[in-house]
N, CA, C and O atoms as a Tinker XYZ file with bonds, in Angstrom:
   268  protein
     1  N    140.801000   13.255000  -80.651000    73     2
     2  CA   141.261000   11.905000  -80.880000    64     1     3
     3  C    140.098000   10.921000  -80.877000    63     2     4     5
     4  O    140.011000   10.070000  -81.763000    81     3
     5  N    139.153000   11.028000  -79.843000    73     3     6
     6  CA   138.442000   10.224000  -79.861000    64     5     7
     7  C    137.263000   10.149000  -81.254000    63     6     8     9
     8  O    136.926000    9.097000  -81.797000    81     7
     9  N    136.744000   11.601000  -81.656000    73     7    10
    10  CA   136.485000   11.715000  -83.179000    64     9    11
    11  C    136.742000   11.005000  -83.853000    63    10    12    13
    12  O    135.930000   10.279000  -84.425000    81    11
    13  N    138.104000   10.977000  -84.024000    73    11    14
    14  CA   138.670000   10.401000  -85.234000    64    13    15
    15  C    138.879000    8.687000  -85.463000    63    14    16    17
    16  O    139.152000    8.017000  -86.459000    81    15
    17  N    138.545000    8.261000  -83.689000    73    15    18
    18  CA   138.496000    6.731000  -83.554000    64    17    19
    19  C    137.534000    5.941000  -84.273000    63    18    20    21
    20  O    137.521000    4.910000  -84.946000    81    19
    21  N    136.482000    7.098000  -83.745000    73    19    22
    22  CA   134.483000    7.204000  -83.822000    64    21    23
    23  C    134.297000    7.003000  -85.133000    63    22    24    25
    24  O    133.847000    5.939000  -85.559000    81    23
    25  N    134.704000    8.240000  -86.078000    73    23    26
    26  CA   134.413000    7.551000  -87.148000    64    25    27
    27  C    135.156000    6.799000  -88.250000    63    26    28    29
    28  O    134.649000    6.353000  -89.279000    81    27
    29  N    136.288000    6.735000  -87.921000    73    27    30
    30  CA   137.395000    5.660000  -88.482000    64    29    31
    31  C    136.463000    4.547000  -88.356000    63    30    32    33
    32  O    136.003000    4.019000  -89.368000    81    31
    33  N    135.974000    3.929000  -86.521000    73    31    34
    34  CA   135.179000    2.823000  -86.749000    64    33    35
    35  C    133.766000    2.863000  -87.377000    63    34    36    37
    36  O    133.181000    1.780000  -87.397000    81    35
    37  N    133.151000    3.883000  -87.870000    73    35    38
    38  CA   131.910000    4.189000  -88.723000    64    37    39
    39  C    132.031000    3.599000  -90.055000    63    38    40    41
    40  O    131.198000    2.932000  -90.669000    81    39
    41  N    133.355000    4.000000  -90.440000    73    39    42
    42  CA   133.353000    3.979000  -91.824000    64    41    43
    43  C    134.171000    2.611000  -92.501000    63    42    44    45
    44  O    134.319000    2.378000  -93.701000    81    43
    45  N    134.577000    1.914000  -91.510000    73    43    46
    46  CA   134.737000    0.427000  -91.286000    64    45    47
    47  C    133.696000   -0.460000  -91.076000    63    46    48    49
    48  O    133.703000   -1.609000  -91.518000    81    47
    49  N    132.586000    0.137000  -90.266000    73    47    50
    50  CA   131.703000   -0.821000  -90.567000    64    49    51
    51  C    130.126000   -0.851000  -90.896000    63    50    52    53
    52  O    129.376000   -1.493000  -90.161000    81    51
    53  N    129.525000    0.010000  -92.259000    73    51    54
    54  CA   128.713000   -0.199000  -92.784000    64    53    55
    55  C    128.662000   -1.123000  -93.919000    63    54    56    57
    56  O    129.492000   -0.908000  -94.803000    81    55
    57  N    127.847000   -2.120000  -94.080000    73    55    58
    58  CA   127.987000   -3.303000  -94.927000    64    57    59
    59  C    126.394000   -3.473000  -95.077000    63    58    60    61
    60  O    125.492000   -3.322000  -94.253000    81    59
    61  N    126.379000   -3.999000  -97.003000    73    59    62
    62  CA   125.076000   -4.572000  -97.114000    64    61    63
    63  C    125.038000   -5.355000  -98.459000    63    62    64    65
    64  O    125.169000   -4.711000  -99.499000    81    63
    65  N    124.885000   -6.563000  -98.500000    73    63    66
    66  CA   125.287000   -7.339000  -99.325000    64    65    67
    67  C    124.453000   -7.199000 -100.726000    63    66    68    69
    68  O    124.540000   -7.853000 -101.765000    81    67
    69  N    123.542000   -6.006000 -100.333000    73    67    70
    70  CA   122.798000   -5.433000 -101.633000    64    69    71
    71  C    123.467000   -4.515000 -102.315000    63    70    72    73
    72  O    123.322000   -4.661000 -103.529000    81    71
    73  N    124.171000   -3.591000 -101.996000    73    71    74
    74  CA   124.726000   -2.398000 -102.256000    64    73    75
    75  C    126.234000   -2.418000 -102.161000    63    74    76    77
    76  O    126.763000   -1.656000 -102.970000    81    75
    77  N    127.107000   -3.124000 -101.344000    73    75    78
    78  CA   127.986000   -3.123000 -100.700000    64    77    79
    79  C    129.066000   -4.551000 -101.717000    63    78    80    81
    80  O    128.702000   -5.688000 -102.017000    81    79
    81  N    130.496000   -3.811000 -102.019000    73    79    82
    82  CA   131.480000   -4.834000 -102.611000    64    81    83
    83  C    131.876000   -6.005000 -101.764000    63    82    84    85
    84  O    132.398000   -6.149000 -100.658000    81    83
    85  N    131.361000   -6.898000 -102.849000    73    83    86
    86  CA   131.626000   -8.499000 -102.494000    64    85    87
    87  C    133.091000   -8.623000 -102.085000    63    86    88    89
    88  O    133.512000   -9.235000 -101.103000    81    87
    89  N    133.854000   -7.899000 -103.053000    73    87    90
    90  CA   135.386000   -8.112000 -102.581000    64    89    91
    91  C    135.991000   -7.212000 -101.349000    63    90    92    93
    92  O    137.218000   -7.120000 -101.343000    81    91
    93  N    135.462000   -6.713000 -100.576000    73    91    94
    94  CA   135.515000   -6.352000  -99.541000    64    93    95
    95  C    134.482000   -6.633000  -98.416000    63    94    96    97
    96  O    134.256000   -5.831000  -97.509000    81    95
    97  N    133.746000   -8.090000  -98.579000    73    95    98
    98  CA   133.403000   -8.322000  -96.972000    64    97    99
    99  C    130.979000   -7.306000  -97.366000    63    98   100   101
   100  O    129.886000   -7.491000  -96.833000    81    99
   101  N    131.469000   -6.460000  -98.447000    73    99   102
   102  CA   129.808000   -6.031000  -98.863000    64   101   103
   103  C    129.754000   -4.363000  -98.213000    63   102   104   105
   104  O    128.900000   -3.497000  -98.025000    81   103
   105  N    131.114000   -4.528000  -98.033000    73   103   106
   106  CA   131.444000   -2.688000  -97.096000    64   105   107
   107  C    131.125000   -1.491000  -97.825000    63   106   108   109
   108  O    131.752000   -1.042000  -98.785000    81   107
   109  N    130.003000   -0.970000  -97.240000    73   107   110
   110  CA   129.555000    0.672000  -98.583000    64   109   111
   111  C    130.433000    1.795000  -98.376000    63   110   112   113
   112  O    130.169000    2.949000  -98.714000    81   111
   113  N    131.743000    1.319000  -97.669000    73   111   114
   114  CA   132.431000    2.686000  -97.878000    64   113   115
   115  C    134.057000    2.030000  -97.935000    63   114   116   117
   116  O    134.613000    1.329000  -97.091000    81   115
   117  N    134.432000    2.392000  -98.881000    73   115   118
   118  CA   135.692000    1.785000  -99.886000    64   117   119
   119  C    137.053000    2.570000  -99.551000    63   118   120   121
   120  O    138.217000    2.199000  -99.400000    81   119
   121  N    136.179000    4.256000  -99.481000    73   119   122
   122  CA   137.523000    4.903000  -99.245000    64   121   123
   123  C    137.417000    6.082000  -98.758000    63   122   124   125
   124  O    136.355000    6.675000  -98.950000    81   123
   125  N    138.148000    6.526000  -98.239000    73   123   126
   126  CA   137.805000    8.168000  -97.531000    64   125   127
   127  C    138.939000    8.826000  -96.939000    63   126   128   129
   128  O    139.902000    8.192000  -96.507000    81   127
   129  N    138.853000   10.053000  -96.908000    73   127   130
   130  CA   140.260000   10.881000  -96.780000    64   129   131
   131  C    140.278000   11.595000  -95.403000    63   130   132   133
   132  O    139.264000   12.263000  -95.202000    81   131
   133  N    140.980000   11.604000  -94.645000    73   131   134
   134  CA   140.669000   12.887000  -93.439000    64   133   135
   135  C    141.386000   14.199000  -93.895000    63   134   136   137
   136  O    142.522000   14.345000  -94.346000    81   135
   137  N    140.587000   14.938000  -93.695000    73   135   138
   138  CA   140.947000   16.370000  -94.630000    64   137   139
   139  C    142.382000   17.154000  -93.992000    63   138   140   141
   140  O    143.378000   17.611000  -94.551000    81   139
   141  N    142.006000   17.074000  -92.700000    73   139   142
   142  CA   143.041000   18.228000  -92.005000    64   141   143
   143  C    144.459000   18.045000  -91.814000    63   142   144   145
   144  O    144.983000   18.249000  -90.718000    81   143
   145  N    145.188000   17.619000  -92.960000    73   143   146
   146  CA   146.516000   17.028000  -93.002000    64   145   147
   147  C    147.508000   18.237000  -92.014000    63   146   148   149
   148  O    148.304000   17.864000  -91.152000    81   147
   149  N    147.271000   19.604000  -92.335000    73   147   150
   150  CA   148.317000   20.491000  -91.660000    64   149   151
   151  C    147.305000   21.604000  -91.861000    63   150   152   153
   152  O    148.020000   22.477000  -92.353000    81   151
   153  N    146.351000   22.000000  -91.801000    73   151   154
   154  CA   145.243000   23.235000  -91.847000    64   153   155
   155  C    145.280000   23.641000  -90.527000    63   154   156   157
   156  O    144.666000   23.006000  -89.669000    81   155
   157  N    146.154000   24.969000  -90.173000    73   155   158
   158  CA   145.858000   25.872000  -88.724000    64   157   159
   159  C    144.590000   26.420000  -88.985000    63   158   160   161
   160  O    144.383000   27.375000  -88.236000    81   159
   161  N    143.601000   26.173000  -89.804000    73   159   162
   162  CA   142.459000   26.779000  -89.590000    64   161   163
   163  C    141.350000   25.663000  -88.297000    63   162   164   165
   164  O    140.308000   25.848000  -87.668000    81   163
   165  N    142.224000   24.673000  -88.428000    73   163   166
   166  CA   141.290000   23.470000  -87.617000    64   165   167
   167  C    142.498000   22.958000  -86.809000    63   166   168   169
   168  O    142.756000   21.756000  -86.876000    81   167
   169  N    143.207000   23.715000  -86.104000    73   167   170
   170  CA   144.128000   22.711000  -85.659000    64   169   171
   171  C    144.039000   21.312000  -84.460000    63   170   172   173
   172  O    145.110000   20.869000  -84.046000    81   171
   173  N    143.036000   20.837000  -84.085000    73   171   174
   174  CA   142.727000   19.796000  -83.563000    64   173   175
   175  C    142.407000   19.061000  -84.143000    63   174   176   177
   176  O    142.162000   18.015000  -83.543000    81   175
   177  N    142.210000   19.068000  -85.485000    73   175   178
   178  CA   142.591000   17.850000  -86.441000    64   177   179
   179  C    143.471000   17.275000  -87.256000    63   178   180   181
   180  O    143.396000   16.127000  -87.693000    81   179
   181  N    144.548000   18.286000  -87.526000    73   179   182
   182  CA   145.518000   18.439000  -87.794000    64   181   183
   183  C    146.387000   17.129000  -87.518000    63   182   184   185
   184  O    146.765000   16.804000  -86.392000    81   183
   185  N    146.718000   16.254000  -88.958000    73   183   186
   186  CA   147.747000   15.003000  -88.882000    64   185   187
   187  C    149.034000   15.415000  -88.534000    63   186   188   189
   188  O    149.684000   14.859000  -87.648000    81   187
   189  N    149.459000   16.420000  -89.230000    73   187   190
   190  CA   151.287000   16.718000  -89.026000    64   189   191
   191  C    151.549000   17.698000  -88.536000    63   190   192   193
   192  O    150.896000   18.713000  -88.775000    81   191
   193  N    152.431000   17.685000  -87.829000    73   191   194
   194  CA   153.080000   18.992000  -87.641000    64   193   195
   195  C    154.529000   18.457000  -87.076000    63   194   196   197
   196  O    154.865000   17.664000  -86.196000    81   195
   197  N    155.315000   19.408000  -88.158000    73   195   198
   198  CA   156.709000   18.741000  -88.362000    64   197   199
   199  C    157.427000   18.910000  -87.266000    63   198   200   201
   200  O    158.272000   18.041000  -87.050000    81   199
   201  N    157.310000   19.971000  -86.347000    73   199   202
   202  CA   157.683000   19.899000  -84.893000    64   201   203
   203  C    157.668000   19.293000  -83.541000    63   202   204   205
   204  O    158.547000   19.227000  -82.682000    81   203
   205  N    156.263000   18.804000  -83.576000    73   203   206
   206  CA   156.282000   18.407000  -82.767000    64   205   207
   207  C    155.127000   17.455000  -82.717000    63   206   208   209
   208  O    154.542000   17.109000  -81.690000    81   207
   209  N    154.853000   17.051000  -83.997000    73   207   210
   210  CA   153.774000   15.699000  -83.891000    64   209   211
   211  C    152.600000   16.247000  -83.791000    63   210   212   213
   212  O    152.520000   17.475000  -83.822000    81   211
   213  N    151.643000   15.581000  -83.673000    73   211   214
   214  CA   150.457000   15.883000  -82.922000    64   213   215
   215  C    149.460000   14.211000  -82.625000    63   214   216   217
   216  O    149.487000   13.241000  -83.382000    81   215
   217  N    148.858000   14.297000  -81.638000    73   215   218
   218  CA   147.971000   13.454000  -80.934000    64   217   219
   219  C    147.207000   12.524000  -81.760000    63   218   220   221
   220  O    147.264000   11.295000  -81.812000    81   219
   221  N    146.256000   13.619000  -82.593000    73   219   222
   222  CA   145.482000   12.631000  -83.613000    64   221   223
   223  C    146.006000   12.212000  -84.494000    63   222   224   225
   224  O    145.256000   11.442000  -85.093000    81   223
   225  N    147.613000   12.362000  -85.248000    73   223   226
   226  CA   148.110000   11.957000  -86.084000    64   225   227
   227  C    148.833000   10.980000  -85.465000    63   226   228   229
   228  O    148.955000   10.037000  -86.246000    81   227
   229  N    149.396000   10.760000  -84.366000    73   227   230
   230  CA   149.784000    9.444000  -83.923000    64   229   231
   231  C    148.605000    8.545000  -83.612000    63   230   232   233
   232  O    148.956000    7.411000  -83.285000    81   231
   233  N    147.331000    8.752000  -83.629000    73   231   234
   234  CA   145.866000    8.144000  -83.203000    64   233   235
   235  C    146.014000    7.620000  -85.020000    63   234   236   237
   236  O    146.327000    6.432000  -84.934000    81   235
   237  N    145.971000    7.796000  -85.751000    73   235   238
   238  CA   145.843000    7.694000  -87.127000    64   237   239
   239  C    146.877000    6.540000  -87.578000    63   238   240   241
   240  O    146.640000    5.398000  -87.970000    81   239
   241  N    148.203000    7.270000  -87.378000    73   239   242
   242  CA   149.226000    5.944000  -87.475000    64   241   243
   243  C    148.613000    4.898000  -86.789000    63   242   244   245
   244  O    148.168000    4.220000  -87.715000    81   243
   245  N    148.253000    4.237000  -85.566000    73   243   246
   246  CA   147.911000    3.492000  -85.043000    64   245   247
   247  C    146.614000    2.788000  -85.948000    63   246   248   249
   248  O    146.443000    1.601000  -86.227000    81   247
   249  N    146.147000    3.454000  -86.140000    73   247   250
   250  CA   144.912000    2.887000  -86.393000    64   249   251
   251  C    145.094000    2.238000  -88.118000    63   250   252   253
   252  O    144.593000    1.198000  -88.544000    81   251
   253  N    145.805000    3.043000  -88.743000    73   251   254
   254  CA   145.771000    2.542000  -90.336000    64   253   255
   255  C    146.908000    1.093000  -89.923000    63   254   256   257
   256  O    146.788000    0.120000  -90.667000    81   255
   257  N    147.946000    1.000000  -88.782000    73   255   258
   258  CA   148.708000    0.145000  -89.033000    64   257   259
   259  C    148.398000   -1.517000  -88.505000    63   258   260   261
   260  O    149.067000   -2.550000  -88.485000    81   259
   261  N    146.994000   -1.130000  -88.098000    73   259   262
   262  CA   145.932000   -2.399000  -87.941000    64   261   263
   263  C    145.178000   -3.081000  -89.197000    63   262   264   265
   264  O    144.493000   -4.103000  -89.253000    81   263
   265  N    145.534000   -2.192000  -90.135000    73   263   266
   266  CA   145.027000   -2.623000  -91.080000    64   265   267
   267  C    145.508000   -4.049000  -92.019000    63   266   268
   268  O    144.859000   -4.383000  -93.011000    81   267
């Protein structure tokens, strides 16, 4: 969970008004995916699991609904 806080806030805040979109504040990173939607090959990253939730996917809801 805490990973996923870490670089959620990484990738929120690199900015450079050389490189970086004016219409977003000059931010060099626009968009990005977290991979491990339901992969038991990684399951501590794992967003869903239709049973019974999981930790970092309620860490995720939280965090996109600040947006």
């Amino acid at each position: 969970m805490a990973f996923l806080e870490r670089t959620f806030a990484f990738l929120l805040t690199p900015a450079d008004p050389a490189l970086g979109d004016p219409s977003d504040g000059d931010r060099l990173v626009q968009r990005w995916c977290w991979y491990s939607l339901d992969d038991v090959t990684y399951p501590t990253g794992r967003l869903f699991d239709p049973q019974n939730g999981t930790e970092v996917g309620e860490g995720w809801i939280r965090i996109v609904a600040q947006w």
